[in-house]
Kinemage of the C-alpha trace (Angstrom):
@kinemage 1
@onewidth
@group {chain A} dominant
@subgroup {mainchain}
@vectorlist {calphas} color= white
{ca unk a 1} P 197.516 127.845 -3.340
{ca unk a 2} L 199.005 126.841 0.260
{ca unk a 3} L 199.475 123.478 -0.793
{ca unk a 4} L 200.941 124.708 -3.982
{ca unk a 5} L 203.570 126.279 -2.362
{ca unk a 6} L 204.327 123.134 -0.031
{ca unk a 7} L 204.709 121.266 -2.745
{ca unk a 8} L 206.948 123.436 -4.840
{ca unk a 9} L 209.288 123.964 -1.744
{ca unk a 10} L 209.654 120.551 -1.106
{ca unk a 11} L 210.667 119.945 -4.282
{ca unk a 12} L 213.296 122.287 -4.511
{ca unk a 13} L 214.467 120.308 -1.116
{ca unk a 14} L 214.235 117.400 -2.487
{ca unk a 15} L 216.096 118.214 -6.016
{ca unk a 16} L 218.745 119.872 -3.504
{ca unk a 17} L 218.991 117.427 -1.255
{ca unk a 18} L 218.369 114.326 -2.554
{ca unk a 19} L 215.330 111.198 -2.104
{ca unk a 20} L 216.913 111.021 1.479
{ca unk a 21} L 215.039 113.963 2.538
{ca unk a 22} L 211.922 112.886 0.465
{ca unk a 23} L 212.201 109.468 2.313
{ca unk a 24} L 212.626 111.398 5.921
{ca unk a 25} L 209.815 113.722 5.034
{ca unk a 26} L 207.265 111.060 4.522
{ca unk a 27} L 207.844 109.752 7.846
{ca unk a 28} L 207.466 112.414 9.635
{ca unk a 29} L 204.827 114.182 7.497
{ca unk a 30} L 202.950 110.301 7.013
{ca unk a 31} L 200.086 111.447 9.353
{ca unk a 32} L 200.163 115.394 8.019
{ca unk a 33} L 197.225 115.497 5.323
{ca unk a 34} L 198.901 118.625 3.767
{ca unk a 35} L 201.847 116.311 2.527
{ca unk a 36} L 199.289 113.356 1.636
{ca unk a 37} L 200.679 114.179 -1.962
{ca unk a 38} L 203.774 112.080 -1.310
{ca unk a 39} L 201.930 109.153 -1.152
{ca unk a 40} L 199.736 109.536 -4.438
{ca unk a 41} L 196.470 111.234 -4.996
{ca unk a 42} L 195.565 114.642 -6.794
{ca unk a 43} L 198.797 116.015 -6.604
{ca unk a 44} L 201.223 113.323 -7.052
{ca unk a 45} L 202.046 114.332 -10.341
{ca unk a 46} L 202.624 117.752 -10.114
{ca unk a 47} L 204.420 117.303 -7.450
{ca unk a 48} L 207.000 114.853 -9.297
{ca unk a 49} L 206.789 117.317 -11.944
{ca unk a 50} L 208.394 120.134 -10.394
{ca unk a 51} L 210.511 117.336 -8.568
{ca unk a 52} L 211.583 117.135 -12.292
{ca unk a 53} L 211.998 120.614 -13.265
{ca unk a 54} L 214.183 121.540 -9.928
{ca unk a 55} L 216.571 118.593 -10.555
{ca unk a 56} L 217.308 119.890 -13.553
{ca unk a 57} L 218.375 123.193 -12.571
């Protein structure tokens, strides 16, 4: 559920801000297993999912 709601924020950041802040994120987060998502893995796809969903709003 935690991770759930990392993901779903950063999404919204992302669709708001643009793959700049995705791109800036995995650097800093690179080491962070909680944002291992961004590199594949488990929750990859949901994650690009509600990447998805919040760009379209």
């Amino acid at each position: 559920q935690e991770l759930r709601n990392v993901i779903d924020k950063l999404a919204q950041f992302v669709a708001r801000n643009g793959p700049e802040f995705e791109k800036m994120t995995m650097e800093k987060q690179k080491d962070n297993p909680k944002f291992s998502f961004l590199f594949g893995g488990e929750y990859f796809g949901y994650y690009k999912y509600k990447l998805a969903i919040e760009q379209q709003q």
